[in-house]
PyMOL commands that place a pseudoatom at each C-alpha (Angstrom):
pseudoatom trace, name=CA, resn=UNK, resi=1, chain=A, elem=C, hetatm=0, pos=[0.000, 0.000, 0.000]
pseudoatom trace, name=CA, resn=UNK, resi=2, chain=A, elem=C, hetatm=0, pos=[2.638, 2.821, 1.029]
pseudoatom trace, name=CA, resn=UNK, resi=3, chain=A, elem=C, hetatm=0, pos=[4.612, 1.966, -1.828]
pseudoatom trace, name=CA, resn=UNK, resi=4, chain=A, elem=C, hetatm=0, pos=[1.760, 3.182, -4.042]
pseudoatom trace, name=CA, resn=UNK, resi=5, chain=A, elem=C, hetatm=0, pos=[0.276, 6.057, -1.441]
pseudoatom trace, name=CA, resn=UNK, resi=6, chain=A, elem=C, hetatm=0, pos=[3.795, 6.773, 0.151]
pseudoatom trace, name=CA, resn=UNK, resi=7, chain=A, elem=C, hetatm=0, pos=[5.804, 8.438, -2.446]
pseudoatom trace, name=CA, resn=UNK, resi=8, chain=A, elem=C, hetatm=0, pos=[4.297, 11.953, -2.619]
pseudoatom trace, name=CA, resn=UNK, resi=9, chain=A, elem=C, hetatm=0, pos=[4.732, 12.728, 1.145]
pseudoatom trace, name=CA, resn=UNK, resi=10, chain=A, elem=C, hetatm=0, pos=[8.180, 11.410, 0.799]
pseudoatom trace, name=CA, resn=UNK, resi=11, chain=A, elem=C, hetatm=0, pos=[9.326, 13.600, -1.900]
pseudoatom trace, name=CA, resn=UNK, resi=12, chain=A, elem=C, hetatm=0, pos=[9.745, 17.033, 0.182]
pseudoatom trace, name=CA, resn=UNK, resi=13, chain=A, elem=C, hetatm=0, pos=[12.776, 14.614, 2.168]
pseudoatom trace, name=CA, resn=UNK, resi=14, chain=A, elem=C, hetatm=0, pos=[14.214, 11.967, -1.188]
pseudoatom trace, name=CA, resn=UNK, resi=15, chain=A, elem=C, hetatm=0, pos=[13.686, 15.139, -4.151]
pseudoatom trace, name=CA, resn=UNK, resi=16, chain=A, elem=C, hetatm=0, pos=[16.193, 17.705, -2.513]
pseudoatom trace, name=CA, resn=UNK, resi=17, chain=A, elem=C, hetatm=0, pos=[18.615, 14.712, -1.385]
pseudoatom trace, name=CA, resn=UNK, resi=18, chain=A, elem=C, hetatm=0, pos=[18.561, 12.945, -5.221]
pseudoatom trace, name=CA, resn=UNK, resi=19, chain=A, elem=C, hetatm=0, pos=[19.294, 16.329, -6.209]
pseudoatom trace, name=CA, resn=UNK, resi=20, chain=A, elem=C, hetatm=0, pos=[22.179, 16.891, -4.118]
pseudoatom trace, name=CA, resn=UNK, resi=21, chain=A, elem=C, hetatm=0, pos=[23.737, 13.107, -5.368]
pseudoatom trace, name=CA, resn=UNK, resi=22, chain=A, elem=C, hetatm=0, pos=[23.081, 13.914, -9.049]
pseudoatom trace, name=CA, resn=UNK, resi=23, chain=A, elem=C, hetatm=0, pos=[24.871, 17.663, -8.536]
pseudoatom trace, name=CA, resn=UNK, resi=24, chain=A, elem=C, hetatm=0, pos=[27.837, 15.703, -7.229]
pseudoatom trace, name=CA, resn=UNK, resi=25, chain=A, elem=C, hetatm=0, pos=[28.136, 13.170, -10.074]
pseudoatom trace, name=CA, resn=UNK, resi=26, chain=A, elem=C, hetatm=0, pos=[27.099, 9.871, -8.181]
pseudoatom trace, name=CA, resn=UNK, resi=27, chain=A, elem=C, hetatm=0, pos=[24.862, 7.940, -10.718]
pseudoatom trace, name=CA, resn=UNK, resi=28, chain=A, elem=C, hetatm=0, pos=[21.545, 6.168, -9.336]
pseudoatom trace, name=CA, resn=UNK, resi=29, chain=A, elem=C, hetatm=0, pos=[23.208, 2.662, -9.553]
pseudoatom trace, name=CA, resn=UNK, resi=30, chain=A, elem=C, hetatm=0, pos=[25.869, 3.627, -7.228]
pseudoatom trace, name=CA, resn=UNK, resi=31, chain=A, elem=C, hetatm=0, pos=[23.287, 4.671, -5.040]
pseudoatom trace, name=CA, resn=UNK, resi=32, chain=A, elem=C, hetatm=0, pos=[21.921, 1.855, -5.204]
pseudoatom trace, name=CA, resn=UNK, resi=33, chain=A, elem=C, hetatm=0, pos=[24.694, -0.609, -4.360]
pseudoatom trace, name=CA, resn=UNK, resi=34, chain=A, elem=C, hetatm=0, pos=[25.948, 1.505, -1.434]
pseudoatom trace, name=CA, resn=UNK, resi=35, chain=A, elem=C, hetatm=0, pos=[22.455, 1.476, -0.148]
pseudoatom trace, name=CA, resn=UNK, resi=36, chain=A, elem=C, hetatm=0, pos=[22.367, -2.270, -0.210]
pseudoatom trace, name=CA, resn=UNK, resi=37, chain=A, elem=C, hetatm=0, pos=[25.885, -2.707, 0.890]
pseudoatom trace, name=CA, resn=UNK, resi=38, chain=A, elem=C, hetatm=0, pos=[25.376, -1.015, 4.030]
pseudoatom trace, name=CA, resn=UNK, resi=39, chain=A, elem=C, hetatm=0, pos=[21.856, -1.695, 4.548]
pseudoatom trace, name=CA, resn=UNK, resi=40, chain=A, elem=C, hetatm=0, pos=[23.297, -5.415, 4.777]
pseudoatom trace, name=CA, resn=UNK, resi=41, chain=A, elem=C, hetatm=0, pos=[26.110, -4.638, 6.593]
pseudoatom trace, name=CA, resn=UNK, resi=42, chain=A, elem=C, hetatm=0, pos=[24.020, -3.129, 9.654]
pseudoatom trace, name=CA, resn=UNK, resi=43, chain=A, elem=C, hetatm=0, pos=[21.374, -6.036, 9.536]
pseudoatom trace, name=CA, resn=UNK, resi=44, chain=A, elem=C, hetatm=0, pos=[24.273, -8.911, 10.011]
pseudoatom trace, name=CA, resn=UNK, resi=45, chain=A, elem=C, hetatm=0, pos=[26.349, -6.987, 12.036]
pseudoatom trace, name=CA, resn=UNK, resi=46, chain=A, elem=C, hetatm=0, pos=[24.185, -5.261, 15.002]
pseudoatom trace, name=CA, resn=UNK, resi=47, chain=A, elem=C, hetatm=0, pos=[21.385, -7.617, 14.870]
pseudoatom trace, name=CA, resn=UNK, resi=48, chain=A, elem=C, hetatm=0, pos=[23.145, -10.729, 15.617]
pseudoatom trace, name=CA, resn=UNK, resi=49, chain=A, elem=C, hetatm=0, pos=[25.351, -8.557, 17.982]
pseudoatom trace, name=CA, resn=UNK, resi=50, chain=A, elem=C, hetatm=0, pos=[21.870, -7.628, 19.708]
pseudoatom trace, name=CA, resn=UNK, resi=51, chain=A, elem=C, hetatm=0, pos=[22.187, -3.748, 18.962]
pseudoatom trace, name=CA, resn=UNK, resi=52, chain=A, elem=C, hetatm=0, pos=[18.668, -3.771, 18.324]
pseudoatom trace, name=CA, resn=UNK, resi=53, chain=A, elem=C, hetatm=0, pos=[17.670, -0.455, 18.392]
pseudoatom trace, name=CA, resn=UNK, resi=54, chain=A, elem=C, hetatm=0, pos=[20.530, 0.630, 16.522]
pseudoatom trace, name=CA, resn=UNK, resi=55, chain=A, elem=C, hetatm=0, pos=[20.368, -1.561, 13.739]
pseudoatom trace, name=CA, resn=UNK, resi=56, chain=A, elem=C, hetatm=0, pos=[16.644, -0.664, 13.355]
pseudoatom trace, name=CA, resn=UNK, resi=57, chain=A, elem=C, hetatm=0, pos=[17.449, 3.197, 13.460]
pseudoatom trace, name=CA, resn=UNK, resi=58, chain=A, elem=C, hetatm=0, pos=[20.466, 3.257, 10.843]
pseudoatom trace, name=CA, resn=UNK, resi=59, chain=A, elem=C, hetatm=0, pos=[18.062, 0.565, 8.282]
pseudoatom trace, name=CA, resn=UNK, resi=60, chain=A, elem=C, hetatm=0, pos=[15.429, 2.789, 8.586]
pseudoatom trace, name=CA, resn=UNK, resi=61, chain=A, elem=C, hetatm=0, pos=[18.065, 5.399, 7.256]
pseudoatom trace, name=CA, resn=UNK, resi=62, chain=A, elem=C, hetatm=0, pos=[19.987, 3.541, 4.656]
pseudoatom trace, name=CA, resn=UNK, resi=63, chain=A, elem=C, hetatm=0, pos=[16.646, 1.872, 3.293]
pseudoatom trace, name=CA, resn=UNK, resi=64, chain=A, elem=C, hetatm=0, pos=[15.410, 5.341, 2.247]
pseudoatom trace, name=CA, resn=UNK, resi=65, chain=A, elem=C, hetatm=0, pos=[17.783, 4.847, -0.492]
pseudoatom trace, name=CA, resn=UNK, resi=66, chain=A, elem=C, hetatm=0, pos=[15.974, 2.786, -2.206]
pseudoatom trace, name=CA, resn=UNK, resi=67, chain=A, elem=C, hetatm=0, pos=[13.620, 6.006, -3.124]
pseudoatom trace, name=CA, resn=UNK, resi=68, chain=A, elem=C, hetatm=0, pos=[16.719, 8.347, -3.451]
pseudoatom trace, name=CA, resn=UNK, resi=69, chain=A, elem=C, hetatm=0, pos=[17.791, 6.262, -6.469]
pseudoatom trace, name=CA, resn=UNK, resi=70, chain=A, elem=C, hetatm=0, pos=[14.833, 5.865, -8.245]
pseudoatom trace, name=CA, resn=UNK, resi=71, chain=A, elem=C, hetatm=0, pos=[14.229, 9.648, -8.136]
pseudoatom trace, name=CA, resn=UNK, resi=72, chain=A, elem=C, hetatm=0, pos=[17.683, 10.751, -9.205]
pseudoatom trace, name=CA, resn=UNK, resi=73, chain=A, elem=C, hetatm=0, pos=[16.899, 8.404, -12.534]
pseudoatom trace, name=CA, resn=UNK, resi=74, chain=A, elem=C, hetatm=0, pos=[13.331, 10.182, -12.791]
pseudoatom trace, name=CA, resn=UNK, resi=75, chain=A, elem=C, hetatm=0, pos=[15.124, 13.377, -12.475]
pseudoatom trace, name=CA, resn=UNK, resi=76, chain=A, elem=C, hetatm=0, pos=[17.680, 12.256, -15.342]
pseudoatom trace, name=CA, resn=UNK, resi=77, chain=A, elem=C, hetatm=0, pos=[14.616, 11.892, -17.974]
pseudoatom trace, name=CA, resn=UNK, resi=78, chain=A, elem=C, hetatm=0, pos=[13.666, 8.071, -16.245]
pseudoatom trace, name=CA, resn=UNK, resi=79, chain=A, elem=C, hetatm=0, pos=[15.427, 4.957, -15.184]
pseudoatom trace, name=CA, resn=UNK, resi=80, chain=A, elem=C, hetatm=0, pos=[17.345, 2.199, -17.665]
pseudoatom trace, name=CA, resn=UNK, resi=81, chain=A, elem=C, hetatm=0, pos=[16.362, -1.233, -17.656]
pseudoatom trace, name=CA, resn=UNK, resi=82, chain=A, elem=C, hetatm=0, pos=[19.608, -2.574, -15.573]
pseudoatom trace, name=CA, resn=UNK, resi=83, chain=A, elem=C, hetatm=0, pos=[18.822, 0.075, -13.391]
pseudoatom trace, name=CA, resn=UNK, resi=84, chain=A, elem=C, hetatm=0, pos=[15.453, -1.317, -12.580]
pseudoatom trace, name=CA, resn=UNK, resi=85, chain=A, elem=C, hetatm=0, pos=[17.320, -4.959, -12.325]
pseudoatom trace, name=CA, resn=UNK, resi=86, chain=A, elem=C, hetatm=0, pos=[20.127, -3.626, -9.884]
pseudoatom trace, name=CA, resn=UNK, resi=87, chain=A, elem=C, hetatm=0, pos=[17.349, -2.090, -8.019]
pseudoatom trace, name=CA, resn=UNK, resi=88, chain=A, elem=C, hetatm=0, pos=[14.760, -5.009, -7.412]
pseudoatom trace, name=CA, resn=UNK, resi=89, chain=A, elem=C, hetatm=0, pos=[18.041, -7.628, -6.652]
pseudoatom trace, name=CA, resn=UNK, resi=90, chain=A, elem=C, hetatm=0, pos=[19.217, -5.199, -4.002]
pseudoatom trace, name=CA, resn=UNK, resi=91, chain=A, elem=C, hetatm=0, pos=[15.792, -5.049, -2.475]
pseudoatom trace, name=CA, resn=UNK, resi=92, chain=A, elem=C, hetatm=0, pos=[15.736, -8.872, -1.901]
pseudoatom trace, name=CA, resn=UNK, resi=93, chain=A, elem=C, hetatm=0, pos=[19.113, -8.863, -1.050]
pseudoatom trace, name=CA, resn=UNK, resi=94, chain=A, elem=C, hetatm=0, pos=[18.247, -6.597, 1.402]
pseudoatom trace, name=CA, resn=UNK, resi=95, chain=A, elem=C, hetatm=0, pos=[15.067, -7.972, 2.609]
pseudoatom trace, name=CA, resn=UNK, resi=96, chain=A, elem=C, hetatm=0, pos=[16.671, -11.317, 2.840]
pseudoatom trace, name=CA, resn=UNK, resi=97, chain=A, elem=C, hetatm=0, pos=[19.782, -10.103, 5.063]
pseudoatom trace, name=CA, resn=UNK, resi=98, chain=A, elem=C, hetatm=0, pos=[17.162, -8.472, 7.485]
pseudoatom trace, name=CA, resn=UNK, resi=99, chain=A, elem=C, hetatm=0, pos=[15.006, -11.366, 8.595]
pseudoatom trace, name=CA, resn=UNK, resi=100, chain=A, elem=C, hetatm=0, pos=[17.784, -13.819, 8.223]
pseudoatom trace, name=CA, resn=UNK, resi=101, chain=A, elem=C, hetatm=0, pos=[19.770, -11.730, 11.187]
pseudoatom trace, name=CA, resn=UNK, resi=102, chain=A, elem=C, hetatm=0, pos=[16.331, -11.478, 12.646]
pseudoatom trace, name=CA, resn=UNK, resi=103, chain=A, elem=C, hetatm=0, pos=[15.388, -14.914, 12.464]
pseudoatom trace, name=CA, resn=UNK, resi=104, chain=A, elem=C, hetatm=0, pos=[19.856, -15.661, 13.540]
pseudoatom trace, name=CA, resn=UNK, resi=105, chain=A, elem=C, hetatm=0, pos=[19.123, -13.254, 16.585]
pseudoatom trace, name=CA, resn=UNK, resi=106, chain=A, elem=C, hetatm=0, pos=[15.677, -15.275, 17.902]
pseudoatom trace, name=CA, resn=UNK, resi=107, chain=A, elem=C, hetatm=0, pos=[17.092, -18.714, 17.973]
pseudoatom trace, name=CA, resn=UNK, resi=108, chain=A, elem=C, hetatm=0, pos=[20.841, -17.576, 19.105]
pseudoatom trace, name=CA, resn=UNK, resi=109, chain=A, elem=C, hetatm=0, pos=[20.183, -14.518, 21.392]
pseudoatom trace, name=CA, resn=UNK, resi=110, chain=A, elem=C, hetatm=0, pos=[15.817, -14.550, 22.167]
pseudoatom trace, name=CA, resn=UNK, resi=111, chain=A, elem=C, hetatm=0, pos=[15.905, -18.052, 23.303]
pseudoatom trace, name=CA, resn=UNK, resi=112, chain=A, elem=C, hetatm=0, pos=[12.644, -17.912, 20.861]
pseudoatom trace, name=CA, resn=UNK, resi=113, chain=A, elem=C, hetatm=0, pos=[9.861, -20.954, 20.650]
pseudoatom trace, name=CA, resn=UNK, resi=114, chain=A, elem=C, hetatm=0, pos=[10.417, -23.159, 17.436]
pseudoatom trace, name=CA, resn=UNK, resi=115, chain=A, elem=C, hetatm=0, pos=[6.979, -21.993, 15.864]
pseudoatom trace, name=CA, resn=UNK, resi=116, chain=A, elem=C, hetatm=0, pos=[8.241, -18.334, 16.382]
pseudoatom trace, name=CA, resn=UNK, resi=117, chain=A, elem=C, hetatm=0, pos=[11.367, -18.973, 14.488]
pseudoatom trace, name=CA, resn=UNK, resi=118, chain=A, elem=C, hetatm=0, pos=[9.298, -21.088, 11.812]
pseudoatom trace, name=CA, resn=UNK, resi=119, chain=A, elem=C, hetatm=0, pos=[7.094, -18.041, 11.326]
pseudoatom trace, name=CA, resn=UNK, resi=120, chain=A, elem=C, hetatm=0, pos=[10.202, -15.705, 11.051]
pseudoatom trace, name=CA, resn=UNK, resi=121, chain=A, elem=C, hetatm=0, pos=[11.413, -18.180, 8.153]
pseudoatom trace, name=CA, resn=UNK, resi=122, chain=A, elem=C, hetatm=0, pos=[7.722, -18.073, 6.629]
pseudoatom trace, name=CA, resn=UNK, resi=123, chain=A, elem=C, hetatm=0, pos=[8.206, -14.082, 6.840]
pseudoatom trace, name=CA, resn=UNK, resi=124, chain=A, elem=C, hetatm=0, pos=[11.493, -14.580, 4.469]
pseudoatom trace, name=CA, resn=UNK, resi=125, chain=A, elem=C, hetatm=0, pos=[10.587, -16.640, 2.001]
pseudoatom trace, name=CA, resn=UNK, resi=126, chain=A, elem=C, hetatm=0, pos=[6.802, -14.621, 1.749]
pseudoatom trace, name=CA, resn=UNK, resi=127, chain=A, elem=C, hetatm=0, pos=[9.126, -11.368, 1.501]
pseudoatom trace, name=CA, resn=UNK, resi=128, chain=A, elem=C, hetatm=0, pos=[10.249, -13.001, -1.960]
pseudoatom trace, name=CA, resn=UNK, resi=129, chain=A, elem=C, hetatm=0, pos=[7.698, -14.666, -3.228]
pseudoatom trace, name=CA, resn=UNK, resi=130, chain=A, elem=C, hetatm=0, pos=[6.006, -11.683, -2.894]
pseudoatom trace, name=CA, resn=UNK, resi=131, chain=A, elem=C, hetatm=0, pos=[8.005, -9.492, -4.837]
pseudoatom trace, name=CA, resn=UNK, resi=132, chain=A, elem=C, hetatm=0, pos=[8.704, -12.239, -7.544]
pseudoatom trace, name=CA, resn=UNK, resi=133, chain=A, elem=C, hetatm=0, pos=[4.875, -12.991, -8.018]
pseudoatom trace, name=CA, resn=UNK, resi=134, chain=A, elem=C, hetatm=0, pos=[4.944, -9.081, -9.378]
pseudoatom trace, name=CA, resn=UNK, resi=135, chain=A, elem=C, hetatm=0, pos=[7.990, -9.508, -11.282]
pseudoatom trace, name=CA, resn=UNK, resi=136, chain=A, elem=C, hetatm=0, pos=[6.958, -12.683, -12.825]
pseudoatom trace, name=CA, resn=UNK, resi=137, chain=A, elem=C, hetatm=0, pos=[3.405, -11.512, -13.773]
pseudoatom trace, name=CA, resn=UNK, resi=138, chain=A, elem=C, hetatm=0, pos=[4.726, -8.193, -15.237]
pseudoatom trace, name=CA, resn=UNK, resi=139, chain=A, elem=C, hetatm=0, pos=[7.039, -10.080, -17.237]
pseudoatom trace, name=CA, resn=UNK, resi=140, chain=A, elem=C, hetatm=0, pos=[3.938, -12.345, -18.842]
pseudoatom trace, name=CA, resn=UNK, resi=141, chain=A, elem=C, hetatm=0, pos=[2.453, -8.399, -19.309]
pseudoatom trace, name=CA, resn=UNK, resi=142, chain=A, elem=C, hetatm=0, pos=[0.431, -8.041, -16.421]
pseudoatom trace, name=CA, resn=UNK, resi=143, chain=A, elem=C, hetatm=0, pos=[-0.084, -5.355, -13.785]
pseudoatom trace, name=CA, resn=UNK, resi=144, chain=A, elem=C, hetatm=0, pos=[-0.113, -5.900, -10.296]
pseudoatom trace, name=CA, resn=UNK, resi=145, chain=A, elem=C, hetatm=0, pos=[-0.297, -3.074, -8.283]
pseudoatom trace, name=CA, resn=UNK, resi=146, chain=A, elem=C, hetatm=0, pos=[-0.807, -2.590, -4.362]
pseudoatom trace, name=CA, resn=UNK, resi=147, chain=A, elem=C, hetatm=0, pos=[-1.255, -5.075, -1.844]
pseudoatom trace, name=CA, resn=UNK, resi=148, chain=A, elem=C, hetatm=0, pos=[-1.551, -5.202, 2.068]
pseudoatom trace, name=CA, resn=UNK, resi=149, chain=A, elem=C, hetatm=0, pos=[2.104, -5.734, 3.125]
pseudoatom trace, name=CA, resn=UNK, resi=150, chain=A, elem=C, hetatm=0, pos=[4.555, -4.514, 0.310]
pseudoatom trace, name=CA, resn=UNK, resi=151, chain=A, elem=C, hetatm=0, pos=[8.074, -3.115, 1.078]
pseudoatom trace, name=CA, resn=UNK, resi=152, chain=A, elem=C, hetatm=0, pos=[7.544, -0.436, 3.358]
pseudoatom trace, name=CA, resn=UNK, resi=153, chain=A, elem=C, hetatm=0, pos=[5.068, -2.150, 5.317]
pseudoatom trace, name=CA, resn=UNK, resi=154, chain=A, elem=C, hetatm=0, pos=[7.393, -5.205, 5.608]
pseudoatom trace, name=CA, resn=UNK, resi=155, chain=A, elem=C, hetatm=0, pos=[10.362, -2.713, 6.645]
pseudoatom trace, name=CA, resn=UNK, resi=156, chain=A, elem=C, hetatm=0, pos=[8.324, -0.642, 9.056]
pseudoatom trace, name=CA, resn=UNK, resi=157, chain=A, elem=C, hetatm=0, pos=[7.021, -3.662, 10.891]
pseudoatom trace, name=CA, resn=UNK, resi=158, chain=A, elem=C, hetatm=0, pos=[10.256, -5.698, 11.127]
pseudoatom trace, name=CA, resn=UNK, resi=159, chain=A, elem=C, hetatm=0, pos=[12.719, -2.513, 12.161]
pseudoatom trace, name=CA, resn=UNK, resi=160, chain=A, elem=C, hetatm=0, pos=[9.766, -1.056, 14.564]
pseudoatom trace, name=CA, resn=UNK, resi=161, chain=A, elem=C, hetatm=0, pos=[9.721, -4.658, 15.557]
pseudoatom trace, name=CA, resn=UNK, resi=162, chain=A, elem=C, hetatm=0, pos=[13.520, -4.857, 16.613]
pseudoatom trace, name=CA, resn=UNK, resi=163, chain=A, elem=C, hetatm=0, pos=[13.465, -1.510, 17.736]
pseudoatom trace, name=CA, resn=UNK, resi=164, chain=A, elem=C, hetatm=0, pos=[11.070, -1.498, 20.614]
pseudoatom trace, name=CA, resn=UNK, resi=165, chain=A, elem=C, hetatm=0, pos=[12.628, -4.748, 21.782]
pseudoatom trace, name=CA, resn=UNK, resi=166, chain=A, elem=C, hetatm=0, pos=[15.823, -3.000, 22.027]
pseudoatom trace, name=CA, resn=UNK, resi=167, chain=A, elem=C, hetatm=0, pos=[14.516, -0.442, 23.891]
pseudoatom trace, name=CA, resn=UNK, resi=168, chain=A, elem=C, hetatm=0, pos=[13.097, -3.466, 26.315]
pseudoatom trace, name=CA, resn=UNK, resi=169, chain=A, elem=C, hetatm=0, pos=[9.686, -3.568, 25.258]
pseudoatom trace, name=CA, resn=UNK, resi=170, chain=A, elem=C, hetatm=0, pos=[8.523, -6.842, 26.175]
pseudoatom trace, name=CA, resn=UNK, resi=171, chain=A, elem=C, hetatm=0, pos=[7.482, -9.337, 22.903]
pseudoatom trace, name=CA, resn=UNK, resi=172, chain=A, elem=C, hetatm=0, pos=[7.392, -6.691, 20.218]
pseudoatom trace, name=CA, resn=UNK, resi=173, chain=A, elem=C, hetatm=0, pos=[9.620, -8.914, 17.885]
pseudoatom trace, name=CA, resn=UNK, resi=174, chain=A, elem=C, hetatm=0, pos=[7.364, -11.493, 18.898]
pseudoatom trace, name=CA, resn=UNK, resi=175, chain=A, elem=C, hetatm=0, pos=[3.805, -9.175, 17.754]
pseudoatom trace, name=CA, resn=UNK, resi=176, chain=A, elem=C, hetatm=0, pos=[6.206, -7.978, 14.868]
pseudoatom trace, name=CA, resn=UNK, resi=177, chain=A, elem=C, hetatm=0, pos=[7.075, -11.233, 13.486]
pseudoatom trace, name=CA, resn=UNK, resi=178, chain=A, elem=C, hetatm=0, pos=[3.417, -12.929, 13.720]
pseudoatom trace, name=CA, resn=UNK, resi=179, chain=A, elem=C, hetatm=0, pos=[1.743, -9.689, 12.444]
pseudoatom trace, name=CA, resn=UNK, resi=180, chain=A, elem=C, hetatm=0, pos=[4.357, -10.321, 9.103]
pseudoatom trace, name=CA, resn=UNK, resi=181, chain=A, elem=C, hetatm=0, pos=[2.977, -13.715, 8.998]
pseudoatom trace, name=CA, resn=UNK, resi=182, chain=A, elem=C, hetatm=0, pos=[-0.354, -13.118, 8.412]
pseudoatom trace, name=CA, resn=UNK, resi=183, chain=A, elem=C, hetatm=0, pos=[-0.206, -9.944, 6.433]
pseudoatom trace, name=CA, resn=UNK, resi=184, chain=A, elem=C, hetatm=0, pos=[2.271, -11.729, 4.089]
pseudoatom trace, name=CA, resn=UNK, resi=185, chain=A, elem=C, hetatm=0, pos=[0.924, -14.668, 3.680]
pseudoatom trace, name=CA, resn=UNK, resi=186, chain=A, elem=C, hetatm=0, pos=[-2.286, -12.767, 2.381]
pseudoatom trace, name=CA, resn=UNK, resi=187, chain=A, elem=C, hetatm=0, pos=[-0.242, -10.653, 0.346]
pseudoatom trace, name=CA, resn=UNK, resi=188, chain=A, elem=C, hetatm=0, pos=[0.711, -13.714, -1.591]
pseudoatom trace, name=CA, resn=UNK, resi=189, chain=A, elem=C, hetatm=0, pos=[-2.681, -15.029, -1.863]
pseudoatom trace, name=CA, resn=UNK, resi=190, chain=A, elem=C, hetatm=0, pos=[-3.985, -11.423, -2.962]
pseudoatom trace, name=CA, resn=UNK, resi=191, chain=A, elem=C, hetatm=0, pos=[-1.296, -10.941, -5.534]
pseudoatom trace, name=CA, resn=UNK, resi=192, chain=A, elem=C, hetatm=0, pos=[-1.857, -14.474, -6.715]
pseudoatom trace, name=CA, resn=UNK, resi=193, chain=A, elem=C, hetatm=0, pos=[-5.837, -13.518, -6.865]
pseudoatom trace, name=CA, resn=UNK, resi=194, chain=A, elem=C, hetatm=0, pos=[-4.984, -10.187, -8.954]
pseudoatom trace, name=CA, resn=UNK, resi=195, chain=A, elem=C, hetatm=0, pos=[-3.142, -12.296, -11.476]
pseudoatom trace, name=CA, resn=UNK, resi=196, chain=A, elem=C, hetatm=0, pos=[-6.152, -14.911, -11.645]
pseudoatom trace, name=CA, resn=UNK, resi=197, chain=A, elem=C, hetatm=0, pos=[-8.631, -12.632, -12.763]
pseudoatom trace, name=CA, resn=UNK, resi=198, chain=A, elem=C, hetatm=0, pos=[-6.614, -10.344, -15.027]
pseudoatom trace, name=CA, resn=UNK, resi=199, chain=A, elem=C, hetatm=0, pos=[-7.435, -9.843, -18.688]
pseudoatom trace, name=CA, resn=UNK, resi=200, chain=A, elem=C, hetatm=0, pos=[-5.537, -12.839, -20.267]
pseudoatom trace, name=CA, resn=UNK, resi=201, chain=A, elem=C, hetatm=0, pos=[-5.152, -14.740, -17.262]
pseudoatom trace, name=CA, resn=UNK, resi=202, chain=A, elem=C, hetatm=0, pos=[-5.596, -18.104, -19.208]
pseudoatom trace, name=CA, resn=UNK, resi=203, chain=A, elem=C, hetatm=0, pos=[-4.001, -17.670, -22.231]
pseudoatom trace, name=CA, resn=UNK, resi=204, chain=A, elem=C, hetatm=0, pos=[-1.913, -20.515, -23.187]
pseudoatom trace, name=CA, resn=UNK, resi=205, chain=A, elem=C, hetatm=0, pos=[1.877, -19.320, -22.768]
pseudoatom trace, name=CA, resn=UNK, resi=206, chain=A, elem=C, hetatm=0, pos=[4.882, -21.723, -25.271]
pseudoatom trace, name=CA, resn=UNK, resi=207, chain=A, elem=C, hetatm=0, pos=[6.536, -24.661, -23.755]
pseudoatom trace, name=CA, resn=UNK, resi=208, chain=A, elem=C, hetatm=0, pos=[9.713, -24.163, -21.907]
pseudoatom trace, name=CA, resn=UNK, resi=209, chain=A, elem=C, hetatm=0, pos=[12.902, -24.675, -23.703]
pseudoatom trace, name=CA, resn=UNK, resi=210, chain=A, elem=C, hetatm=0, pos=[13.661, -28.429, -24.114]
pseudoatom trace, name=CA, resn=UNK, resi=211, chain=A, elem=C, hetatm=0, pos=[10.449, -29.478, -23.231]
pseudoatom trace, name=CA, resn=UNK, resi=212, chain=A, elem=C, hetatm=0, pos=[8.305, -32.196, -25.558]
pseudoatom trace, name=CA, resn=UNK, resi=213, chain=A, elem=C, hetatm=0, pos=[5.634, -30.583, -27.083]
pseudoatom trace, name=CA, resn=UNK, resi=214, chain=A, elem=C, hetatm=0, pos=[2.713, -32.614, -28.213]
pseudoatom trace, name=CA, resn=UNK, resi=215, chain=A, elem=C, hetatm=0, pos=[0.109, -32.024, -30.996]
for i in range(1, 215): cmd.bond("trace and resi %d" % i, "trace and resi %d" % (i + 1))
show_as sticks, trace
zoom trace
């Protein structure tokens, strides 16, 4: 949702900044990769470490990048295609550092119950999935747009999450981690039901590469 609804109010703060990186000569893609690079850096360093708070404030930081980019390559006359690429592998390199150092931190520092650390694992591989079921159904020419736990949401629960447990907040990892669950695992559902019932849906697509095709 906030990735659709959240860019407008977050232009006064990424527009001046993306200008200030383009007036100094740093191209969108290296914005990109330092993002990521550090972004990962904090989540396997201070999580594990149990610098909780910390590693929540500084991702929230560095994970503002991720807009920063994309409007320095709007503000050169729009984005390249590798750009894009870079841009959606960092996310899910990013997204995947996070909960793994989140889910490394509950069964190494939390002391946390097996079916919390089984939904923390559920919250990483629905953090994909989600993103590729867009990518993959944009690729066959789809649209999917929205859903109820994109990104942002995904980033503001998890680091709000760590955070107030760092700043001793009894179980909000815990409240964190389940609220992910659910919201992601209907985010896959709902992004599966957008592609179901869109325009084409059951069009028959060309066999794989390699594969037998019969008559």
């Amino acid at each position: 949702m906030l990735s659709v609804k959240g860019r407008k109010p977050a232009a006064v703060i990424v527009e001046p900044v993306a200008k200030l990186f383009a007036k100094a000569g740093i191209s969108p893609n290296a914005v990109t990769t330092l993002g990521a690079a550090i972004t990962i850096g904090i989540a396997v360093v201070l999580i594990p470490t149990g610098h909780l708070f910390a590693a929540a404030v500084w991702s929230g930081i560095f994970a503002a990048f991720d807009m920063v980019d994309g409007t320095m390559a709007r503000l050169r006359g729009g984005g390249t295609k590798y750009g894009a690429t870079l841009d959606a592998t960092c996310d899910r390199l990013t997204d995947g550092a996070l909960f793994a150092a989140i889910t490394w931190w509950l069964i190494y520092s939390y002391d946390a119950s097996q079916t919390l650390v089984a939904a923390s694992m559920v919250v990483l591989v629905c953090s994909q999935v989600i993103s590729y079921i867009k990518a993959r159904a944009e690729a066959s020419g789809f649209k999917v747009n929205g859903g109820l736990v994109e990104r942002p949401e995904r980033l503001i629960i998890g680091l709000v999450g760590i955070g107030l447990q760092g700043l001793g907040v009894p179980y909000a990892v815990d409240a964190a981690i389940w609220l992910l669950l659910a919201g992601s695992v209907f985010t896959v559902w709902q992004r599966l039901h957008m592609v179901k019932h869109s325009r084409h849906a059951k069009d028959i697509i060309a066999a794989p590469m390699g594969a037998k095709e019969h008559p």
